[in-house]
Rosetta silent file (secondary structure, phi, psi, omega in degrees, C-alpha in Angstrom):
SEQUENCE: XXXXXXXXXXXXXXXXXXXXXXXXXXXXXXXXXXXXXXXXXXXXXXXXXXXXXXXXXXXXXXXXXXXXXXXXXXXXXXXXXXXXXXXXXXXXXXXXXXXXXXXXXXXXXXXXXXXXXXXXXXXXXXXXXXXXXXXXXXXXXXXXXXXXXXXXXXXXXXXXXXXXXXXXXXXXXXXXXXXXXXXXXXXXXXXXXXXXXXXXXXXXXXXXXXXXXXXXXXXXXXXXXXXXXXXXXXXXXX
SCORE:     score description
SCORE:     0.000 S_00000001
   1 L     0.000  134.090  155.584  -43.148   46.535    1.479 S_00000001
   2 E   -98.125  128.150  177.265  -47.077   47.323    2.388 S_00000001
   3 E  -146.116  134.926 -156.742  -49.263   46.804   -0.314 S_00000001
   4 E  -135.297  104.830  158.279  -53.242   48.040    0.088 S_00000001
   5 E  -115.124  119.829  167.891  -55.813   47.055   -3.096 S_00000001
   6 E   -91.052  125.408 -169.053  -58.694   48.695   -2.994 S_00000001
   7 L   -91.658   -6.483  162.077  -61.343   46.917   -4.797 S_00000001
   8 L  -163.723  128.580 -175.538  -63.519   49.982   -5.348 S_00000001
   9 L   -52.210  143.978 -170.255  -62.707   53.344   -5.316 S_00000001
  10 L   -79.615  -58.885 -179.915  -65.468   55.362   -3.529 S_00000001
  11 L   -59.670  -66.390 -167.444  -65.295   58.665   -6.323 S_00000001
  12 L  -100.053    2.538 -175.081  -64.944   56.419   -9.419 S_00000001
  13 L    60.158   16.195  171.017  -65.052   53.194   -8.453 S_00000001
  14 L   -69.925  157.780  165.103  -61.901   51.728   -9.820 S_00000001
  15 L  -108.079  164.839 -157.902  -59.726   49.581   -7.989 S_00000001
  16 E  -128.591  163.628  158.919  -56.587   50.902   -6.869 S_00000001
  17 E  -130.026  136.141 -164.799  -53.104   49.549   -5.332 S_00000001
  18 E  -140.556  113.366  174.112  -51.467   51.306   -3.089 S_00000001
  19 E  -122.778  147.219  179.317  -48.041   50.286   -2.237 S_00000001
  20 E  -120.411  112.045 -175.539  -45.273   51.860    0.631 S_00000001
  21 L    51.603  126.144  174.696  -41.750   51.293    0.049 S_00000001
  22 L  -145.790  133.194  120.685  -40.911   48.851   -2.538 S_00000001
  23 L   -93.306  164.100  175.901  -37.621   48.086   -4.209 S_00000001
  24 L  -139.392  117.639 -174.423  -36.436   46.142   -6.983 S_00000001
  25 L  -110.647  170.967 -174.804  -32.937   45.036   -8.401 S_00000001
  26 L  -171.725  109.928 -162.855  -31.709   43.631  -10.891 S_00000001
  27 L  -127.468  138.606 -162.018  -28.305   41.959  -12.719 S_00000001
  28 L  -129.446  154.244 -167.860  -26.828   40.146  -15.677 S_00000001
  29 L  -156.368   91.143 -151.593  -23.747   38.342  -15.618 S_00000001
  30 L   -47.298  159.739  169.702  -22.418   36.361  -18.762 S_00000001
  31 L   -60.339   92.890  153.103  -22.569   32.630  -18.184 S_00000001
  32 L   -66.643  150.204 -169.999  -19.126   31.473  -17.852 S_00000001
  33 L   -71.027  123.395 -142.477  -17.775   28.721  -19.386 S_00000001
  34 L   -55.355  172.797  150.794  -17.108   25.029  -17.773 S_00000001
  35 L   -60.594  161.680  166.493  -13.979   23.467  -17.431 S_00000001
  36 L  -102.407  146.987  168.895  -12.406   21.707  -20.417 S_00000001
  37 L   -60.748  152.806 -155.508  -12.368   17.782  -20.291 S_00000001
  38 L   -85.303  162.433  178.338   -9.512   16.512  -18.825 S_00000001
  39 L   -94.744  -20.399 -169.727   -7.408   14.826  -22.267 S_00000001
  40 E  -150.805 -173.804 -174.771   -6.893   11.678  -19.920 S_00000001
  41 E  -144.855  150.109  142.410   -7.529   10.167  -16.391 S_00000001
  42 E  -130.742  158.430  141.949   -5.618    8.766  -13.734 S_00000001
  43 E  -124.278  150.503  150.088   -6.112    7.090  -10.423 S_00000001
  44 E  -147.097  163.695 -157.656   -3.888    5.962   -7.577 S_00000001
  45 E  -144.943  168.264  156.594   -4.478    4.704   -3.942 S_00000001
  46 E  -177.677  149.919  163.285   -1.793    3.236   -1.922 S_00000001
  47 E   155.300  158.639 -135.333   -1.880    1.420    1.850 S_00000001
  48 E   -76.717  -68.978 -158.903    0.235   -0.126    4.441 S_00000001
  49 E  -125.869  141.650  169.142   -1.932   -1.948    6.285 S_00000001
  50 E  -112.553  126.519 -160.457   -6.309   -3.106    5.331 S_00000001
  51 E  -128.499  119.509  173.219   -7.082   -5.466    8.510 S_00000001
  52 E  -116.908   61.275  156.860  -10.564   -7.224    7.561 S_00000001
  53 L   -54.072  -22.939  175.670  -10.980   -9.079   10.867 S_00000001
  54 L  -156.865  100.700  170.061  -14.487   -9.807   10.673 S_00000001
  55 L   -24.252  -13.219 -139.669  -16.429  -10.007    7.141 S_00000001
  56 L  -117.384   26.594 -161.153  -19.474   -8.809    8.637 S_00000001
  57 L  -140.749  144.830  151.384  -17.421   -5.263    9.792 S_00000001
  58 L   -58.577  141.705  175.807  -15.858   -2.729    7.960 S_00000001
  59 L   -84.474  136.229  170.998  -11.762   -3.052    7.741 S_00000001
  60 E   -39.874  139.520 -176.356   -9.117   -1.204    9.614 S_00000001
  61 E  -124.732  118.712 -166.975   -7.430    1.071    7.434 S_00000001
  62 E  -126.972  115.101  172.560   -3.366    2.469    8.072 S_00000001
  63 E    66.486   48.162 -170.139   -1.698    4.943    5.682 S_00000001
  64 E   -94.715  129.646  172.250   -4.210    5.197    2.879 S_00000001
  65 E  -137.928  152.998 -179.329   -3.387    7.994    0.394 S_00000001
  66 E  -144.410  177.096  123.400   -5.265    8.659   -3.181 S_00000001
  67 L   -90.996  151.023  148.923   -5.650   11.190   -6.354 S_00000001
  68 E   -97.874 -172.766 -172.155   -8.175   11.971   -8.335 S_00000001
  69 L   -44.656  -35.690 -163.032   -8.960   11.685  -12.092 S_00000001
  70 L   -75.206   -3.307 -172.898   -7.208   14.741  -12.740 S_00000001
  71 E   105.054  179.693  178.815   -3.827   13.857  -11.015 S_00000001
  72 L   124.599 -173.878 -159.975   -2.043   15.204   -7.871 S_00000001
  73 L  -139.994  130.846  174.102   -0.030   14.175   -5.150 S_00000001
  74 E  -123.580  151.759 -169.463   -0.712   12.438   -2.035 S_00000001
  75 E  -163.604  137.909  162.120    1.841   10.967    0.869 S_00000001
  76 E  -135.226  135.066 -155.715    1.797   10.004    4.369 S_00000001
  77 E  -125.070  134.447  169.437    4.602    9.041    6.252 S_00000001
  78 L  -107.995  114.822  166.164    4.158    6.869    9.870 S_00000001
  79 L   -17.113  -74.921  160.318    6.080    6.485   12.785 S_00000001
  80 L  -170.295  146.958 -175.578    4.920    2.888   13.371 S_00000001
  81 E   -74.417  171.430  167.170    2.402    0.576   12.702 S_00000001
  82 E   177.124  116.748 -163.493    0.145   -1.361   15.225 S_00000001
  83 L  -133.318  169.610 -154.594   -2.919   -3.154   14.375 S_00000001
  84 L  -110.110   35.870 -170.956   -4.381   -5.685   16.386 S_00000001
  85 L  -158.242  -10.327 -167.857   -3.001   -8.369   13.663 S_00000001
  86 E  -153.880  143.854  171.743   -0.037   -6.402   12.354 S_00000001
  87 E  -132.031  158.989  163.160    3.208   -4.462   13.576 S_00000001
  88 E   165.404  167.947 -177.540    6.017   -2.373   12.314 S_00000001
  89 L   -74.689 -133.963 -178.578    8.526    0.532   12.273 S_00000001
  90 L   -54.189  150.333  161.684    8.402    3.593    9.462 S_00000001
  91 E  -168.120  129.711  176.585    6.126    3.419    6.881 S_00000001
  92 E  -134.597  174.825 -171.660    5.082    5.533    4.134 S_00000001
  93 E  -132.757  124.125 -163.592    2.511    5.633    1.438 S_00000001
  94 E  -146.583  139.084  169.630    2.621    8.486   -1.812 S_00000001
  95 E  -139.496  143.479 -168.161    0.542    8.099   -4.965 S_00000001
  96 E  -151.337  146.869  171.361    1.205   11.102   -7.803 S_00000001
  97 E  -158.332  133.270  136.734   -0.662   11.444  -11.252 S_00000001
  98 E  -120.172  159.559 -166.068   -0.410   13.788  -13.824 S_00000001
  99 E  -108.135  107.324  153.762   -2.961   14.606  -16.923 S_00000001
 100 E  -138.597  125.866 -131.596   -1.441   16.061  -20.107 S_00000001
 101 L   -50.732  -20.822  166.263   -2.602   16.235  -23.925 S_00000001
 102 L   -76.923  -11.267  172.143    0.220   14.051  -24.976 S_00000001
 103 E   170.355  173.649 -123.250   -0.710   11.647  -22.052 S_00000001
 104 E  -145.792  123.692  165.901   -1.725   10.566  -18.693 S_00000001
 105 E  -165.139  120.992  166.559    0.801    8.277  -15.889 S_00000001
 106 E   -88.681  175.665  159.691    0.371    7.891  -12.427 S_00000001
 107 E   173.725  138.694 -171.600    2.496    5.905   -9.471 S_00000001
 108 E  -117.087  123.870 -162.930    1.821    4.513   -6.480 S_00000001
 109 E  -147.177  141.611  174.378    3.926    3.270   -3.906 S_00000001
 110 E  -150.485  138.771 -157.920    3.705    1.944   -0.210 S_00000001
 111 E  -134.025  139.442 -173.745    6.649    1.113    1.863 S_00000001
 112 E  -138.906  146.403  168.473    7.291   -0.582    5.682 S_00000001
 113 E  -128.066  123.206  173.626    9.744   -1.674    7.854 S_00000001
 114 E    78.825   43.783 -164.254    9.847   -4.724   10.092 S_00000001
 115 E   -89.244  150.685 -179.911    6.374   -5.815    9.417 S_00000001
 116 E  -143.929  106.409 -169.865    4.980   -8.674   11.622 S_00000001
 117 E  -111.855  138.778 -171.181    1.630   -9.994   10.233 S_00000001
 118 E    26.106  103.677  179.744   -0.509  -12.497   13.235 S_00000001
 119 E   -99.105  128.335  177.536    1.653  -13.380   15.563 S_00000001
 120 L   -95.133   69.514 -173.917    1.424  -16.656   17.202 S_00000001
 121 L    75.610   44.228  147.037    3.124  -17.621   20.673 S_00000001
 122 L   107.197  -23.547 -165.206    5.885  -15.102   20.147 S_00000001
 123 L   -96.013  136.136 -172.149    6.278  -16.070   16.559 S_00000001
 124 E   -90.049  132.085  133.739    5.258  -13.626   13.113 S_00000001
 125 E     2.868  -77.716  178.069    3.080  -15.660   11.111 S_00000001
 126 E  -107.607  104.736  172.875    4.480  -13.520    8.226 S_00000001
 127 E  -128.027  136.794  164.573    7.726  -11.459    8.462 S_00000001
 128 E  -118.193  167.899 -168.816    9.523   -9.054    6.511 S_00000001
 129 E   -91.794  -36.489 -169.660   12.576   -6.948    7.124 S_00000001
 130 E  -173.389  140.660 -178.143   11.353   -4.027    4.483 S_00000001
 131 E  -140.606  118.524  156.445    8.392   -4.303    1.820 S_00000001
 132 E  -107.698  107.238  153.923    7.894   -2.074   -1.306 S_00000001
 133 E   -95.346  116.662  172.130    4.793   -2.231   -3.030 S_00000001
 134 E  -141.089  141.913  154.824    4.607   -0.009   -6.230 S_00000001
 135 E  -110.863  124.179 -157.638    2.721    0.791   -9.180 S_00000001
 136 E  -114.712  131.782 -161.691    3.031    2.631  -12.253 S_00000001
 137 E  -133.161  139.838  163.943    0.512    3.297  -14.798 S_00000001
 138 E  -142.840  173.782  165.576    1.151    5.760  -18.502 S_00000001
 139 E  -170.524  154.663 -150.895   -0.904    5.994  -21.533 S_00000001
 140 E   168.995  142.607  150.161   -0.122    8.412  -24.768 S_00000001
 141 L    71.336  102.459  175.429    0.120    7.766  -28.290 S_00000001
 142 L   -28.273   39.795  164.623   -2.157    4.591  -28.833 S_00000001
 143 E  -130.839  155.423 -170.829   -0.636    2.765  -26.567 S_00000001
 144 E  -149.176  149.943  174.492   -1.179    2.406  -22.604 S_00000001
 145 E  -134.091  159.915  152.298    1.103    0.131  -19.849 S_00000001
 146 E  -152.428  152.822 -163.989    1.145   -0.288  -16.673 S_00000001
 147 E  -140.710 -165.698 -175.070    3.863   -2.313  -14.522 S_00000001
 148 L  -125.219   22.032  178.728    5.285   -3.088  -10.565 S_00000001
 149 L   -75.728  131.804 -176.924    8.733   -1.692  -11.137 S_00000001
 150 L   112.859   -9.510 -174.985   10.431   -1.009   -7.693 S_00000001
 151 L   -67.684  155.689  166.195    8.257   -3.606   -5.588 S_00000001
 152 E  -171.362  147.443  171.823   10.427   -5.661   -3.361 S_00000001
 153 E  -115.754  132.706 -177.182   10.300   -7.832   -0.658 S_00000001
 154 E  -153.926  139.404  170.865   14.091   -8.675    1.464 S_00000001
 155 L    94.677    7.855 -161.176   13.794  -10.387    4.640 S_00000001
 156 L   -73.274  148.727 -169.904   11.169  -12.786    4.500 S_00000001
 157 E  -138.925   73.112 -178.938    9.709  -15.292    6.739 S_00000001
 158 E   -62.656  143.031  171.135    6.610  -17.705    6.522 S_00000001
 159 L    44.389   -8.700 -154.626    5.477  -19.695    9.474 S_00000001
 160 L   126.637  -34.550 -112.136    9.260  -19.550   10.641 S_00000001
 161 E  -130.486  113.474  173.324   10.626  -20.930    7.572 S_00000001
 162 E   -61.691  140.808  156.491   13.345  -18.059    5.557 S_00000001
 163 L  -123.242  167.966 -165.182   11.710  -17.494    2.153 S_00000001
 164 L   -59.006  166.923  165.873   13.788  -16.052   -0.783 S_00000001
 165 L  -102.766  144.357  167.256   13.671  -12.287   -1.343 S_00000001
 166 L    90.432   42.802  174.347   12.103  -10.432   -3.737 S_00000001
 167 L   -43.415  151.299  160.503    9.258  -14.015   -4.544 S_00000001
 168 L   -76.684  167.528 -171.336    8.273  -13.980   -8.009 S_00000001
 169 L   -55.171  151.118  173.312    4.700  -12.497   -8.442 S_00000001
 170 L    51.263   60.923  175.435    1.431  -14.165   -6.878 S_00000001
 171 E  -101.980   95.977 -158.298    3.664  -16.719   -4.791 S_00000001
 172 E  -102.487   98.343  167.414    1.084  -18.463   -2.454 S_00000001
 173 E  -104.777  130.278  164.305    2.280  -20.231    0.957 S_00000001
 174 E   -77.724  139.429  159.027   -0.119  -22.486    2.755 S_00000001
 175 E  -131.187  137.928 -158.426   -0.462  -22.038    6.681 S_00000001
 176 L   -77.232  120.582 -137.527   -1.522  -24.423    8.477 S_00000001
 177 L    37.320   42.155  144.231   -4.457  -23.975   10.499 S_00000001
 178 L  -154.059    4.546  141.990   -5.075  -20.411    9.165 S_00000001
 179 E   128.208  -95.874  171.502   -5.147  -20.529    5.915 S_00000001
 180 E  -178.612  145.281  175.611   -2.665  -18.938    3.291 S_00000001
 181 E   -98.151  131.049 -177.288   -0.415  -16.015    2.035 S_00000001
 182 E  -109.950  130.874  175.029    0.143  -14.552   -1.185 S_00000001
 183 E  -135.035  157.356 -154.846    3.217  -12.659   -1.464 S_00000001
 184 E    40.248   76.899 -171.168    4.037  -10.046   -4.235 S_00000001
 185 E  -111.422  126.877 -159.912    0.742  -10.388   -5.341 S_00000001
 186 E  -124.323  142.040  179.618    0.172   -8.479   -8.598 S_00000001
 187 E  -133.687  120.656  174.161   -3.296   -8.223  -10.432 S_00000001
 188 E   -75.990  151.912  176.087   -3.908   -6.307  -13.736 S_00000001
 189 H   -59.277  137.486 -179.283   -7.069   -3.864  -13.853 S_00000001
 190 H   104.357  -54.216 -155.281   -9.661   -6.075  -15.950 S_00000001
 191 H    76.422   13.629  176.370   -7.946   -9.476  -14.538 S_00000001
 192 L  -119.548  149.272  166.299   -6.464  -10.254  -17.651 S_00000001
 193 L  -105.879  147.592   13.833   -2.213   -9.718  -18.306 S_00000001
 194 L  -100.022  172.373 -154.244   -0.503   -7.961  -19.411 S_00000001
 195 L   -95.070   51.591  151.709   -1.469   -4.884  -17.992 S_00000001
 196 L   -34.986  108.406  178.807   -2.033   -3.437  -21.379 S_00000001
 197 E  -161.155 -155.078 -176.592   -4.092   -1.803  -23.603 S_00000001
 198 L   -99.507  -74.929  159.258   -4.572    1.044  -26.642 S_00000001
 199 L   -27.237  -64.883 -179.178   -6.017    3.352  -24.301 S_00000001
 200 E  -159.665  173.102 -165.868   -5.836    2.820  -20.498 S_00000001
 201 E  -178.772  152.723 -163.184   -4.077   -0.014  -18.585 S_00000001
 202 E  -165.146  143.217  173.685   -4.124   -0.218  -14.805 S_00000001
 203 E  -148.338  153.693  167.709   -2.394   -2.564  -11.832 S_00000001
 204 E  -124.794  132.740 -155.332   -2.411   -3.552   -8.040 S_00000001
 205 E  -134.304  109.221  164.704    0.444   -4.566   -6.211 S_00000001
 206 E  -129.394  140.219 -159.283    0.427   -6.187   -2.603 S_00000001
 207 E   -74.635  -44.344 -164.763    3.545   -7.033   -0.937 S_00000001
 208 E  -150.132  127.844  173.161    2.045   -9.826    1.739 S_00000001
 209 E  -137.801  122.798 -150.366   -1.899  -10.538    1.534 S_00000001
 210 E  -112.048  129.675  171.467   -2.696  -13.388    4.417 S_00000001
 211 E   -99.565  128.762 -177.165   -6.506  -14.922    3.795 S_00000001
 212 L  -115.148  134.289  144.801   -8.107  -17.319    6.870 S_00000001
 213 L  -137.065   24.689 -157.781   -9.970  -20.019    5.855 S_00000001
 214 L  -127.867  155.093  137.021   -9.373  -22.576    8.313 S_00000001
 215 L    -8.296  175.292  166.620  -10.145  -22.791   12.169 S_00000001
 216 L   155.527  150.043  175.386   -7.344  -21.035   14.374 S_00000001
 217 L   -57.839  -25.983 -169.154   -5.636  -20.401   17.272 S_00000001
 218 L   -88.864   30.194  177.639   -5.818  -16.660   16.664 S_00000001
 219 L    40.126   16.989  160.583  -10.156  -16.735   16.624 S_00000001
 220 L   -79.161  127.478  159.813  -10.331  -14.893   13.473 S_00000001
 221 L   -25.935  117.185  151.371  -13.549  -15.703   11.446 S_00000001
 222 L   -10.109  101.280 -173.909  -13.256  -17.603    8.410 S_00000001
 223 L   114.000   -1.846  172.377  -13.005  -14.949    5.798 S_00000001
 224 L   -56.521  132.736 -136.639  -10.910  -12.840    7.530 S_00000001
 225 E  -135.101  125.209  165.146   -8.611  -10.670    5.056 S_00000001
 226 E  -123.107  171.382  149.599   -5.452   -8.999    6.209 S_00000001
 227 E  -125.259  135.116 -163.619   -3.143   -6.863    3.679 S_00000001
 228 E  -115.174   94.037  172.622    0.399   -5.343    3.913 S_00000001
 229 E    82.404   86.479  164.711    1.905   -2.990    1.723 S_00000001
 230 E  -128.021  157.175  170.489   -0.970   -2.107   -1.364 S_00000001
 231 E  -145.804  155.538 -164.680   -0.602    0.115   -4.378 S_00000001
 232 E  -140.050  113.225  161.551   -2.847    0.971   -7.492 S_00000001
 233 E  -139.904  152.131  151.157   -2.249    2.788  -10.183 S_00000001
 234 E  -131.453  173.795  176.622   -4.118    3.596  -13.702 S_00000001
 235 E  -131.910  135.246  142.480   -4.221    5.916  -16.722 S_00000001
 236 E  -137.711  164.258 -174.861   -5.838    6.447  -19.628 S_00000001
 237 E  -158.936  146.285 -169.493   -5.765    8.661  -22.568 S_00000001
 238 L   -80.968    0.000    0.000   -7.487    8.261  -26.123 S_00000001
């Protein structure tokens, strides 16, 4: 567009604008209307191995799958692991949620074979033959649960030493000069049990979680975090 204002005409001495090619358009379009609110939420996460070798680093991460609030389904399935603290054959990891007005339930599950957590002169630290961690989360109805049915542990080995299969929950081995393992270690969302509520209810499930707090032969920093097999799930719905 060229646009020319003349501030005083010479015969009458008006001013004038003088414009050359101009268009203009112009469109209406009703507003549409949002989404509707979800009637509930879920989350789930699940994965095989979180290797926190050094506090002061971000941690390796192996087979991590999630959802969002609204539900959906996620799964990965791996040849074999190999971390520079952890080994093993197959492994997979699947979290699912769905949201619907009578209620909300996720589940999360992450599964391995032949895991070998720090290995010491030839020897696993930690070993299991097969590890299922899973979690399940619903809520509906004024009531909300959430539980670990399907975790297992079969083949297990501390230090050397057979342990039973299948530990009861949050079952804590000391190792000696590196610190200690929690196996089938179960947490409620909140930190209080049971994993309860009116509303929403939520849980985490890790099959073998090894903490250094001591010196060691293997030079990991104090604070050093590894995890094996984790899964999360919650719900809620009013």
């Amino acid at each position: 567009m060229i646009k020319v204002h003349i501030t005083s005409l010479a015969l009458t001495g008006d001013a004038v604008d003088v414009v050359v090619s101009h268009a203009q358009a112009h469109a209406d379009f009703p507003q549409p209307a949002g989404c509707p609110a979800l009637a509930g939420t879920v989350s789930g996460n699940a994965t095989i191995i979180n290797e926190q070798t050094n506090p002061s680093q971000l941690p390796v991460v192996v087979g991590f799958v999630s959802i969002p609030p609204q539900g959906g389904h996620d799964h990965q399935d791996l040849d074999q692991l190999s971390t520079s603290l952890v080994s093993g054959g197959t492994s997979v990891s699947d979290s699912a949620g769905t949201v619907l007005n009578s209620g909300s339930n996720s589940s999360s599950f992450a599964k391995a074979a032949n895991v070998c957590a720090l290995p010491v002169g030839g020897v696993c630290t930690v070993f299991a033959s097969a590890i299922t961690s899973q979690a399940n989360s619903a809520s509906g109805g004024g009531k909300s649960s959430s539980d670990p049915q399907g975790t297992s542990l079969i083949g297990l080995s501390v230090g050397g030493m057979s342990v039973s299969d299948n530990p009861p929950p949050n079952t804590t081995i000391l190792l000696p000069g590196i610190g200690s393992v929690t196996l089938n270690e179960q947490t409620c969302d909140g930190g209080v049990a049971p994993c309860s509520g009116t509303t929403s209810s939520g849980i985490r499930v890790r099959a073998i979680h090894v903490i250094v707090n001591n010196p060691n032969a293997l030079g990991l920093p104090q604070g050093a975090d590894v995890i094996v097999g984790e899964a999360h799930a919650d719900s809620s719905h009013p």
